[in-house]
N, C-alpha and C positions, 0 to 999 in steps of 0.2 A: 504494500500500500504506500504511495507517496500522496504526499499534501492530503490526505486523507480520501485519495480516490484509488477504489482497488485495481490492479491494473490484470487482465486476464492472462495467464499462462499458457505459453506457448508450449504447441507437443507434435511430436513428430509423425506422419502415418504410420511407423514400426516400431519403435524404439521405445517411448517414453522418454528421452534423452534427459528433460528439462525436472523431473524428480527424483532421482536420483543419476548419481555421477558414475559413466559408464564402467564399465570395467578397462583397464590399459593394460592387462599382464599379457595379451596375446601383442606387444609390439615386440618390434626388433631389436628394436635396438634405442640407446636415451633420446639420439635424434627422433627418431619416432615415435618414441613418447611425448617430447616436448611439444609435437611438430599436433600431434592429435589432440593436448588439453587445450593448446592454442585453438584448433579449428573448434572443440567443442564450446568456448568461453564464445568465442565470437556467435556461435549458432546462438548460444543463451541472449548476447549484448544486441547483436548487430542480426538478426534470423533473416535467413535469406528464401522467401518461399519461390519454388519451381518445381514443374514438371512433378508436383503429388507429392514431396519433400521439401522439408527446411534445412538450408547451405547455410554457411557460414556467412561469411561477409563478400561479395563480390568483390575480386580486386585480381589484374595481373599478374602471372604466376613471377615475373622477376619483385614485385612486393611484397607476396607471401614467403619468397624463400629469405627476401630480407629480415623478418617478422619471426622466419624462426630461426636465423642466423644458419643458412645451409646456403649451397650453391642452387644455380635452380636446376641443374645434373643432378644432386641426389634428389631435391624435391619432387620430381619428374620420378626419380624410382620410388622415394617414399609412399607417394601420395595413390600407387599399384597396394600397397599391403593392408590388406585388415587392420583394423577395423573403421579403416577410411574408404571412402567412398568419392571419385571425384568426377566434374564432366566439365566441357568446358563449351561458352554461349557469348553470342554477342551481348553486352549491355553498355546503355547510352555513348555509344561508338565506339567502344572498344571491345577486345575480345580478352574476355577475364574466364580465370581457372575457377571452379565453385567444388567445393569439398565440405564433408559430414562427415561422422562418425556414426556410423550405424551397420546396419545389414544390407546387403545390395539388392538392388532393385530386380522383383522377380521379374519385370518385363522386357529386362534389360535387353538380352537379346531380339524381339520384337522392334523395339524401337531403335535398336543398329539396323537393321534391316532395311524400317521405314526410311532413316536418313540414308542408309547407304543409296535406294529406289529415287529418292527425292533429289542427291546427287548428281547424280544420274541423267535425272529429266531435266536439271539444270543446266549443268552441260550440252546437253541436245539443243536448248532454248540459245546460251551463246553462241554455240556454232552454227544457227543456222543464222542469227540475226550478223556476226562477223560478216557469211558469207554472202547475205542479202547489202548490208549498207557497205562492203569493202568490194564490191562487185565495181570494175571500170573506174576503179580511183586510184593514184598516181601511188607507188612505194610511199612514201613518207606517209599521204593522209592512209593509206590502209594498215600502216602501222599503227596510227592513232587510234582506229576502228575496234582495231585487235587488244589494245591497251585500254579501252571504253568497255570492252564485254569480257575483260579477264576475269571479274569477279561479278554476279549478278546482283542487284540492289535487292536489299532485305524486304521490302514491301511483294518483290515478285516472288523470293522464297517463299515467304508466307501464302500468296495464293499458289503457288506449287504444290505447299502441304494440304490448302483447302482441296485445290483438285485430287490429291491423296486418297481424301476421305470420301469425296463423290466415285470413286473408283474401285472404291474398296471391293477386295472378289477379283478383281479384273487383272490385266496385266498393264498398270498404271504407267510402267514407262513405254509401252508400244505402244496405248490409247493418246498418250502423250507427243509422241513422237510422229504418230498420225496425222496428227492433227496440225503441228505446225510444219511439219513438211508438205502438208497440203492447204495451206492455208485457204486458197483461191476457192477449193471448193467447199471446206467450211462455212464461209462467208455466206455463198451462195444459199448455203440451205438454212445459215441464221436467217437469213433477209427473208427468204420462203415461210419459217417460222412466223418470222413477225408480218407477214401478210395475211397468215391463219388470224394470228393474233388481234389484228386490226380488224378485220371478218366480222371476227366474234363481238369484237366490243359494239359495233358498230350493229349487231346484229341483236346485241342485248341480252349474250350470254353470257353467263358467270360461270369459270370452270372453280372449280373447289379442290381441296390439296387430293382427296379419294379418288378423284374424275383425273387426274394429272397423274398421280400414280401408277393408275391402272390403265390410261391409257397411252396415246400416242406422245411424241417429244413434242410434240405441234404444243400441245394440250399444256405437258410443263412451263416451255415460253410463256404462255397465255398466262398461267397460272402465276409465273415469276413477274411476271409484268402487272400483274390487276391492277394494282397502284399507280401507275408511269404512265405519264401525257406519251401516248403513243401516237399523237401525231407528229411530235418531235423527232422520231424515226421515219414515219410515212415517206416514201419518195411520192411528190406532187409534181405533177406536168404542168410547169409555167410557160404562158405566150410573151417572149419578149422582142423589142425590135432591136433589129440588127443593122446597123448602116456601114455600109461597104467604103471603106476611106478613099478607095481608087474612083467609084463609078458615080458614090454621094448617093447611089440609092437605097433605100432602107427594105426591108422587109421583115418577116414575124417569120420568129423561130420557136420550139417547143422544145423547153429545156428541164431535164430533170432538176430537183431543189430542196432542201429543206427548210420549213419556215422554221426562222431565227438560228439558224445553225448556219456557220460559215464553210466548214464543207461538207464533204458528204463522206460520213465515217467509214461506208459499206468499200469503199475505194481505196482501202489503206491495205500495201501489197507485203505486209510484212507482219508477222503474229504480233499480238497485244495480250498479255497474261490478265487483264483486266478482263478483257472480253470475254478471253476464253473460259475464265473461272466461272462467269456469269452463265455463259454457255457449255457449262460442261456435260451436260446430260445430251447437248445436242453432237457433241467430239464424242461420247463414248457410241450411240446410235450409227455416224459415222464409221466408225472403226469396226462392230459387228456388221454392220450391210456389207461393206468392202471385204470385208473378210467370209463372208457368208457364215457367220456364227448366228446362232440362238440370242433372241434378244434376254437383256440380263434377268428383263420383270419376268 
């Protein structure tokens, strides 16, 4: 209790870490004793909650090996032995060590897998965007191209992982891989989707989550969209006039358009992990038709 307000107890999903003090007799050796009441004081002071566990304190593994007076060579072997526990994550732009003192994660293997999968797809995503924007550009700027997609921005990790989960069953890095080596005709059958989409609204249907589920991918768009000005998407046939600079005469042309949109999204020749997270159930339906597989439902 401080200042007289009780402050709630922190505890771990396995351990019980934070009432009583663990056991240290299975370390190795003093550095690794030292090296574990340190990460366990920090769990108590500084609790670092992730991924279904509380960490220590987040920080660069050259700080923690300062912290426990080791090089960060043995800290790197230390931080392998029971009864520590460690992984390592971006946070607030840096990529920091996170260690416990506990039992190891039983799902641990599952979720190397996922990363190792989601790797994977990541790499597939830079190299195809290197060799779409480094296409017919001079050494120098294609070196800069290839130096822009060495590492993919955390925002697009993240829908990576979402697409993960929309996939789940599946074989996630060929659905993946699918799809953005085929972009062109992706697109195509998004823009198809949302002309169901538009149909329906327009026709005064309501599809509901049971109707989407159960049925066509058409249905899901419709479904994911209930809410969105879908005419913000609409391709609209505008008449406008054209005047010919050479001849001075004008005449009317019939131009696709979108009201208040500056250009037309459907024409972008290169993947967008925005879009395609948004569209994923329309990438996986793709990739069983092409492949003449069983649909997943």
């Amino acid at each position: 209790m401080t200042n007289g307000v009780r402050r709630r107890k922190r505890s771990t999903p396995l351990d019980g870490l934070y009432s009583t003090e663990p056991d240290f007799s299975a370390c190795v050796s003093r550095n690794h004793e030292a090296l574990c009441r340190l990460v366990w004081q920090s769990m108590q002071e500084h609790g670092h909650d992730w991924d279904g566990f509380t960490w220590a304190e987040p920080l660069p593994q050259p700080e923690w090996a300062a912290r426990a007076g080791v090089s960060v060579s043995t800290l790197r072997r230390l931080q392998k032995k029971p009864p520590l526990q460690f992984a390592t994550r971006g946070f607030k732009g840096d990529k920091v060590a996170l260690l416990r003192v506990g039992a190891p994660d039983p799902d641990a293997a599952r979720k190397a897998e996922e990363k190792h999968v989601a790797n994977i797809m990541a790499k597939t995503f830079r190299t195809v965007m290197t060799k779409i924007e480094s296409a017919g550009l001079p050494e120098a700027e294609r070196a800069q191209v290839v130096a822009r997609w060495k590492v993919l921005p955390r925002e697009d990790y993240g829908r990576i992982r979402g697409m993960m989960e929309d996939w789940r069953g599946m074989p996630q890095a060929e659905v993946f891989h699918h799809a953005v080596t085929n972009w062109p005709e992706f697109m195509d059958r998004v823009k198809a989707d949302l002309d169901v989409a538009w149909h329906l609204r327009q026709a005064g249907v309501v599809v509901g989550l049971a109707e989407a589920l159960e049925g066509s991918h058409e249905l899901m768009t419709a479904y994911l969209l209930r809410d969105a000005d879908l005419l913000q998407y609409q391709r609209v046939a505008k008449r406008v006039k054209v005047k010919d600079p050479r001849t001075g005469i004008t005449r009317i042309e019939r131009k696709a358009g979108l009201p208040g949109r500056t250009h037309n999204w459907w024409t972008w020749r290169k993947p967008h992990l925005s879009l395609l997270r948004r569209y994923a159930h329309v990438a996986l339906r793709m990739y069983l038709e092409n492949r003449g597989l069983p649909d997943a439902a």
